[in-house]
ZANU-645787 format. One line per field, with one value per residue (C-alpha): x negated, y, z. Coordinates in Angstrom, 2 decimals, always signed. Example, Ala and Ser with C-alpha at 12.3 -4.5 7.8 and 13.67 -1.06 7.14 Angstrom:
2
u <- (-12.30;-13.67)
v <- (-4.50;-1.06)
w <- (+7.80;+7.14)
END
This chain:
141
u <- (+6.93;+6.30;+4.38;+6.95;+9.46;+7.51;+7.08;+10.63;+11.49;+8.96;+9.99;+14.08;+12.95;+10.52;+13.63;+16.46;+13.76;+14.75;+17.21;+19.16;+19.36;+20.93;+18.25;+19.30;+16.14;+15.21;+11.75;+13.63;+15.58;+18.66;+16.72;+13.14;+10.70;+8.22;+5.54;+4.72;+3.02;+3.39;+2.50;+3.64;+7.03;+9.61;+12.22;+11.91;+14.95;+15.78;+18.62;+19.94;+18.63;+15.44;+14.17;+12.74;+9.95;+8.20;+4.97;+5.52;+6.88;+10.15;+10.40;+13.12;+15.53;+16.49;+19.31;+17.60;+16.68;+14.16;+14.32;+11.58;+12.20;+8.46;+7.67;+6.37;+6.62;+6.74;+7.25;+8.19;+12.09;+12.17;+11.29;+10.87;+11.39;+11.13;+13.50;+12.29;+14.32;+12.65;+13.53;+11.90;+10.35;+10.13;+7.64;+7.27;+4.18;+0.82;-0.28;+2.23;+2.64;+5.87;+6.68;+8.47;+8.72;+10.23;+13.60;+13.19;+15.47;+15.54;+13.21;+14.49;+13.43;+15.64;+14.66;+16.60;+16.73;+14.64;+17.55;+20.09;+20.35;+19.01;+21.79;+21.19;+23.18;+24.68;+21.79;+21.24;+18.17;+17.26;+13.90;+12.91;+9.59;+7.06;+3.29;-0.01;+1.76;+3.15;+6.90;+8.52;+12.05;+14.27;+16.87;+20.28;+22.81)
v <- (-6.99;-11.00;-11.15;-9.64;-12.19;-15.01;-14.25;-13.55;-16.91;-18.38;-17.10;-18.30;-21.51;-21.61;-20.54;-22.53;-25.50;-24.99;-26.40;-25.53;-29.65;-29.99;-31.28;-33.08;-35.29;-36.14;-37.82;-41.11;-43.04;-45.27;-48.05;-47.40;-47.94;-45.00;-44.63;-41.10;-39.15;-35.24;-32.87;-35.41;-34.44;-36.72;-35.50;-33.28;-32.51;-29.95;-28.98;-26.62;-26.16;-26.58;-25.22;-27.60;-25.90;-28.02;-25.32;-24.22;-27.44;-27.76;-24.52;-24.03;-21.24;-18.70;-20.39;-23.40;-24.64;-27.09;-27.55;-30.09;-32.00;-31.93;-34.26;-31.58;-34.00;-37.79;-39.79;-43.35;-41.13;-38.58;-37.09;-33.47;-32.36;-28.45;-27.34;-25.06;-23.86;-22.57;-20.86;-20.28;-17.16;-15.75;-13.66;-10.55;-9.33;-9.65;-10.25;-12.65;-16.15;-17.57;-20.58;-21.80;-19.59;-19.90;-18.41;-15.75;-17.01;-20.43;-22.03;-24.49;-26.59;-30.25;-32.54;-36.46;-39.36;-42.40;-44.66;-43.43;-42.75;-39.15;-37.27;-34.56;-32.74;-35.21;-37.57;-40.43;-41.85;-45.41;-45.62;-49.31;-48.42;-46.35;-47.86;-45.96;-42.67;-43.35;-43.95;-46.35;-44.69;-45.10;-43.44;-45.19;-42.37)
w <- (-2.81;-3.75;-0.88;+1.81;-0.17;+0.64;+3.95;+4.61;+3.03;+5.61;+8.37;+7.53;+6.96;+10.32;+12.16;+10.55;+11.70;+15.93;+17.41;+20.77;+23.07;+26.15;+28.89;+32.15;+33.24;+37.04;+37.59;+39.35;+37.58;+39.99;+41.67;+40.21;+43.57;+44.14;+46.71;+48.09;+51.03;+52.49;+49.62;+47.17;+44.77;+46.39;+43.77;+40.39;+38.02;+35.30;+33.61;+31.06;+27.41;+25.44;+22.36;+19.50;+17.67;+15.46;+15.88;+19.37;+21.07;+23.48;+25.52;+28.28;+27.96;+30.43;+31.40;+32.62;+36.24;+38.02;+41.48;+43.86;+46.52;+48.04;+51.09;+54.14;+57.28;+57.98;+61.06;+61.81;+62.53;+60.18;+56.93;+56.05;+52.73;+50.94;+48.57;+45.92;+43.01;+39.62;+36.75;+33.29;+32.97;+29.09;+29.46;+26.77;+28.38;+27.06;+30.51;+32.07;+30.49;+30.20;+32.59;+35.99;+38.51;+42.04;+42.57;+45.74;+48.25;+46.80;+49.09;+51.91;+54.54;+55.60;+58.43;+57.48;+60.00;+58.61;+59.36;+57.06;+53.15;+52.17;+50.53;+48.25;+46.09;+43.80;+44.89;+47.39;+48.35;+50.15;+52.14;+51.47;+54.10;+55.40;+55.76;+56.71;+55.84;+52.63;+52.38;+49.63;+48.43;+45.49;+44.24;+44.66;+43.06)
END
């Protein structure tokens, strides 16, 4: 009986130890330079919540997303870039492991002129140049 005490007292205070954090991070910050070619990530962001386990680290919850921006196509007049959206998988399987997985139907392809600013979402990106096929971007908005 001491025993199952203990344990139950353990496992309160293990719990009462997470926390529930907002998360909104993008891999560019505004006006940060980055240098990139096809197959590279041209954009990365996730948002929604994160668990704070001091044992098990910060684990996404089902209600949050990722999406990529991943460079498919470049030309001195264009740039092609795939859209894929994620979510977190929680996996209660023995077999699966729990991580980001692509939404079905949440895959996209978008052709931009060189010339202009790439628009995206809430985003806007500047092409500063494009050298031995590697393009030099940063992220404006």
């Amino acid at each position: 009986m001491r025993n199952i005490f203990i344990f139950l007292v353990a496992l309160v205070s293990l719990v009462g130890c997470m926390t529930i954090e907002p998360i909104n991070k993008s891999s560019l910050t505004p006006d940060k330079e980055v240098t990139a070619g096809i197959g590279d990530i041209f954009f990365h962001h996730v948002e929604g919540s994160v668990v704070k386990d001091p044992i098990l680290g910060d684990t996404p919850r089902s209600d949050s997303i990722r999406f990529d921006l991943t460079i498919t196509e470049l030309s001195d007049s264009k740039i092609g870039l795939q859209y894929d959206e994620y979510f977190y998988n929680l996996s209660t399987s023995a077999y699966a492991r729990s991580g980001w997985a692509i939404k079905p139907g949440f895959t996209k392809k978008f052709e931009y002129p060189l010339g202009k600013k790439i628009t995206f979402k809430d985003y806007e990106f500047e092409i500063v140049s494009i050298e031995d096929g590697r393009i030099r971007y940063r992220r404006v908005k």
